[in-house]
N, CA, C and O atoms as a DFTB+ gen file, in Angstrom:
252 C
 N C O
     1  1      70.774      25.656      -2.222
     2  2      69.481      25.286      -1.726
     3  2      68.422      25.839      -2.667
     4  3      68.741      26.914      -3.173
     5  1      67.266      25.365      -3.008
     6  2      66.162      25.410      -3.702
     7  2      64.955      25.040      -2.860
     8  3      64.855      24.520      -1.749
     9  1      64.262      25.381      -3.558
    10  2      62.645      25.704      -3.025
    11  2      62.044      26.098      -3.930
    12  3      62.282      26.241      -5.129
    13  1      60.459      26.442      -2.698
    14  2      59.470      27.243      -3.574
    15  2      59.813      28.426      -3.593
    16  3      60.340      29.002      -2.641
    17  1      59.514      29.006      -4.856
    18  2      59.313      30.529      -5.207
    19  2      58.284      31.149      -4.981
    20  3      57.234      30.569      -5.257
    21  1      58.208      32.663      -4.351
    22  2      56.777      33.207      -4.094
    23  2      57.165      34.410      -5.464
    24  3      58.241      34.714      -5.978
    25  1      55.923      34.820      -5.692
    26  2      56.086      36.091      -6.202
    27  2      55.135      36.955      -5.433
    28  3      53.945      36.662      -5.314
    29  1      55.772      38.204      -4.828
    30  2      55.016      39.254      -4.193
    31  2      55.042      40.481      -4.565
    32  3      56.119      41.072      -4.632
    33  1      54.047      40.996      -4.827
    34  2      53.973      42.531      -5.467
    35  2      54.102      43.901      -4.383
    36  3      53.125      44.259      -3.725
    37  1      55.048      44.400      -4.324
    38  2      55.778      45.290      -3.872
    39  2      55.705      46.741      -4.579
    40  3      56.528      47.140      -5.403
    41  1      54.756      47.350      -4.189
    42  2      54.459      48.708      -5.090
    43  2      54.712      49.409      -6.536
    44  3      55.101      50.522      -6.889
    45  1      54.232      48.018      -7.316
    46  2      53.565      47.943      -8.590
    47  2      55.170      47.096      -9.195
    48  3      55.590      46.983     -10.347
    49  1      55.721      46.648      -7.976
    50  2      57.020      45.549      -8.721
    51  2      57.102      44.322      -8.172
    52  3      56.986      44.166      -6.957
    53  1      57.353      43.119      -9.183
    54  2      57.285      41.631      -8.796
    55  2      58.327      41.732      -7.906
    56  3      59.297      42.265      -8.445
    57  1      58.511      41.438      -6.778
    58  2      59.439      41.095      -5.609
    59  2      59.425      39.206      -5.786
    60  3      58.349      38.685      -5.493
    61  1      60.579      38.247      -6.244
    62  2      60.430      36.780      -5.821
    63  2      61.408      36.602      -4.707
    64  3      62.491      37.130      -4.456
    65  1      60.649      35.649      -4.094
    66  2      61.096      35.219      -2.534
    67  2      61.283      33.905      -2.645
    68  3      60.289      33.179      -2.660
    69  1      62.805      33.254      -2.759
    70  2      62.994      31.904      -2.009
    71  2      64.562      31.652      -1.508
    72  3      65.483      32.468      -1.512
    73  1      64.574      30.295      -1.085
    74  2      65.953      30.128      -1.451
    75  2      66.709      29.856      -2.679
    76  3      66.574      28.745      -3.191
    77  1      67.383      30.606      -3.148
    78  2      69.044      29.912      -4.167
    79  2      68.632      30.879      -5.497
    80  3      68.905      30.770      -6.692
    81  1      67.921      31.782      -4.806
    82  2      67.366      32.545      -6.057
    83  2      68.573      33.621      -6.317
    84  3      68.572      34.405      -7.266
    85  1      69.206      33.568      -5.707
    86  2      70.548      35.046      -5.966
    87  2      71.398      34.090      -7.035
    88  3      72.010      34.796      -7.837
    89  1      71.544      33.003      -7.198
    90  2      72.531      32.279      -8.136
    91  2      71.816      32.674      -9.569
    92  3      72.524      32.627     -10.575
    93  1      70.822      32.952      -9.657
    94  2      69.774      32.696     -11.075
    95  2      69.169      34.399     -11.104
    96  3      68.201      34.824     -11.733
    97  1      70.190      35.222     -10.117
    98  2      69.667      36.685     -10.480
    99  2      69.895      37.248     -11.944
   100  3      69.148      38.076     -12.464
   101  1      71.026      36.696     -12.551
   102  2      71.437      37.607     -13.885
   103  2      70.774      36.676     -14.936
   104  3      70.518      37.169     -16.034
   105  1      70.495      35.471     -14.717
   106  2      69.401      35.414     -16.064
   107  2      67.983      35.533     -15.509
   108  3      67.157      35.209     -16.362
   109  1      67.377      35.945     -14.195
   110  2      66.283      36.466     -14.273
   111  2      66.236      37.724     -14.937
   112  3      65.404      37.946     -15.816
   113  1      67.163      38.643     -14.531
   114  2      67.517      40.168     -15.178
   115  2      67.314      40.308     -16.529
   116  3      66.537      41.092     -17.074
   117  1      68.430      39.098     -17.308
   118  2      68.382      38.939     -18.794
   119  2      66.840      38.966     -19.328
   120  3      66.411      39.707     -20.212
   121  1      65.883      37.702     -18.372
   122  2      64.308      37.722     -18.946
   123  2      63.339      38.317     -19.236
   124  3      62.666      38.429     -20.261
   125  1      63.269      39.037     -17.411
   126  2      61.964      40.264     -17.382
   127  2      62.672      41.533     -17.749
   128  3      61.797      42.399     -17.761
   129  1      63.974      42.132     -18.093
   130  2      64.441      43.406     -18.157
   131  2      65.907      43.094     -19.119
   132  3      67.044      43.087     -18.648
   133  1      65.652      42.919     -20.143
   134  2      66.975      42.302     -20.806
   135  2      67.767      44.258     -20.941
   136  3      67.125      45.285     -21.165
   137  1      69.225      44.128     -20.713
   138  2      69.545      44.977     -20.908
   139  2      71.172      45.253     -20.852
   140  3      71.737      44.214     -21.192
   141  1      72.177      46.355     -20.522
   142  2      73.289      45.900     -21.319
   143  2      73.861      46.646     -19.814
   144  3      75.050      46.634     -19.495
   145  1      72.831      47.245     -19.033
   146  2      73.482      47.669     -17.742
   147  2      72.374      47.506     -16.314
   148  3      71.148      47.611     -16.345
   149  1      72.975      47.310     -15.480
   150  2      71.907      47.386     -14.178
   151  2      72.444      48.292     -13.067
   152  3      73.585      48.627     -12.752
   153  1      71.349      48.545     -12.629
   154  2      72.055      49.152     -10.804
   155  2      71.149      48.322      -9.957
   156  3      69.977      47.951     -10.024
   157  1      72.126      48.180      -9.156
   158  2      72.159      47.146      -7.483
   159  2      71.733      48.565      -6.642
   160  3      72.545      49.436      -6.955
   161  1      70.982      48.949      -5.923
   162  2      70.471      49.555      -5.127
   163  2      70.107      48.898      -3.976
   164  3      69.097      48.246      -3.713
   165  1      71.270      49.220      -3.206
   166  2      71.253      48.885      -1.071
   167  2      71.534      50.024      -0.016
   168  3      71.599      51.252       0.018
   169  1      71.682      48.784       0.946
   170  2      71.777      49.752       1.833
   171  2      73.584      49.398       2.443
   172  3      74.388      48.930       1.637
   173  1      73.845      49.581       3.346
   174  2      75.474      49.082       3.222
   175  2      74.890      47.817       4.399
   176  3      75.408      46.721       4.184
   177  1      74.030      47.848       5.427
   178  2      74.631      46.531       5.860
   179  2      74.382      45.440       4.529
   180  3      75.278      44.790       3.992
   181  1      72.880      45.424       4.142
   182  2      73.155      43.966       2.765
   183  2      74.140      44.068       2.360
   184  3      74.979      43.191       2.567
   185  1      74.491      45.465       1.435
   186  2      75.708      45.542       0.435
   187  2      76.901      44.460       0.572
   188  3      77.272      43.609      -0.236
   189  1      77.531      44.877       2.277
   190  2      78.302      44.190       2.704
   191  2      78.135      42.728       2.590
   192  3      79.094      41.957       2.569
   193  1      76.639      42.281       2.502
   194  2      76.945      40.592       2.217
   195  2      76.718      39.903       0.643
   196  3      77.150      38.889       0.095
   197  1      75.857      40.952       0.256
   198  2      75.093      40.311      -0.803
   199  2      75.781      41.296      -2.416
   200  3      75.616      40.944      -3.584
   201  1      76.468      42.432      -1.966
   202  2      76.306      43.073      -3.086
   203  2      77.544      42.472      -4.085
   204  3      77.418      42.943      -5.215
   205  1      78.481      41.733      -3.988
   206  2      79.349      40.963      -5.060
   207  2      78.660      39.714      -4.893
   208  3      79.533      39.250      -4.159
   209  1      77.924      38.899      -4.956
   210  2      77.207      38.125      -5.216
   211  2      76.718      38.291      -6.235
   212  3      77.072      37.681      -7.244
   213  1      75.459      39.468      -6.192
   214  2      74.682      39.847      -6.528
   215  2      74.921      40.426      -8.036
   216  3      74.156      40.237      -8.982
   217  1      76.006      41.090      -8.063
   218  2      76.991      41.699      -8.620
   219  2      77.325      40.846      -9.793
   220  3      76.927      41.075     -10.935
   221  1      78.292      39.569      -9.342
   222  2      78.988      38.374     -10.196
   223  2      77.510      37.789     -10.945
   224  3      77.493      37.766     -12.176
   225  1      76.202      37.291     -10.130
   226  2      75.719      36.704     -10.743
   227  2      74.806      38.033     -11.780
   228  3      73.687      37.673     -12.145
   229  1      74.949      38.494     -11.922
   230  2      74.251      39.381     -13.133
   231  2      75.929      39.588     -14.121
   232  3      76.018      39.219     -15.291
   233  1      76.810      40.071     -13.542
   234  2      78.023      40.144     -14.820
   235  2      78.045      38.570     -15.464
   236  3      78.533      38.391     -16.579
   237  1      77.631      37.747     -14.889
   238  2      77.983      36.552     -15.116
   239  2      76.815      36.222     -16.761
   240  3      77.115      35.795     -17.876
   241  1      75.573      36.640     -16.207
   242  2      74.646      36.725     -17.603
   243  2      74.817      37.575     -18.734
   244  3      74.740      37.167     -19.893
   245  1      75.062      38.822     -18.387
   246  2      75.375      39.609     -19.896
   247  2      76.674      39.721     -19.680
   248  3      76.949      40.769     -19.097
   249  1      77.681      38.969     -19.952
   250  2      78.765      39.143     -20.201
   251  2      79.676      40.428     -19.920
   252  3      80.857      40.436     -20.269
């Protein structure tokens, strides 16, 4: 699913809000923060849904 994108500023950080945006997390990562490692920072209930998602689609951009 796709949509509109919001961008909301979240204490001095771009927060974007829509749907289908977790598929396109690791080349957003690659754009605004290119880099060769990340940390996923949750809590465990998300973790439990979102954090290998989240996970695959960023290993999926930097290789």
């Amino acid at each position: 699913m796709t949509g509109p994108t919001r961008t909301v500023e979240v204490l001095g950080y771009q927060v974007l809000v829509g749907p289908g945006l977790l598929s396109s997390l690791g080349a957003t990562c690659a754009r605004v923060a290119p880099a060769h490692r990340y940390a996923i920072i949750s809590d465990e209930a998300v973790a439990r849904h979102w954090l290998g998602p989240a996970r695959d689609a960023i290993l999926s951009a930097i290789g």
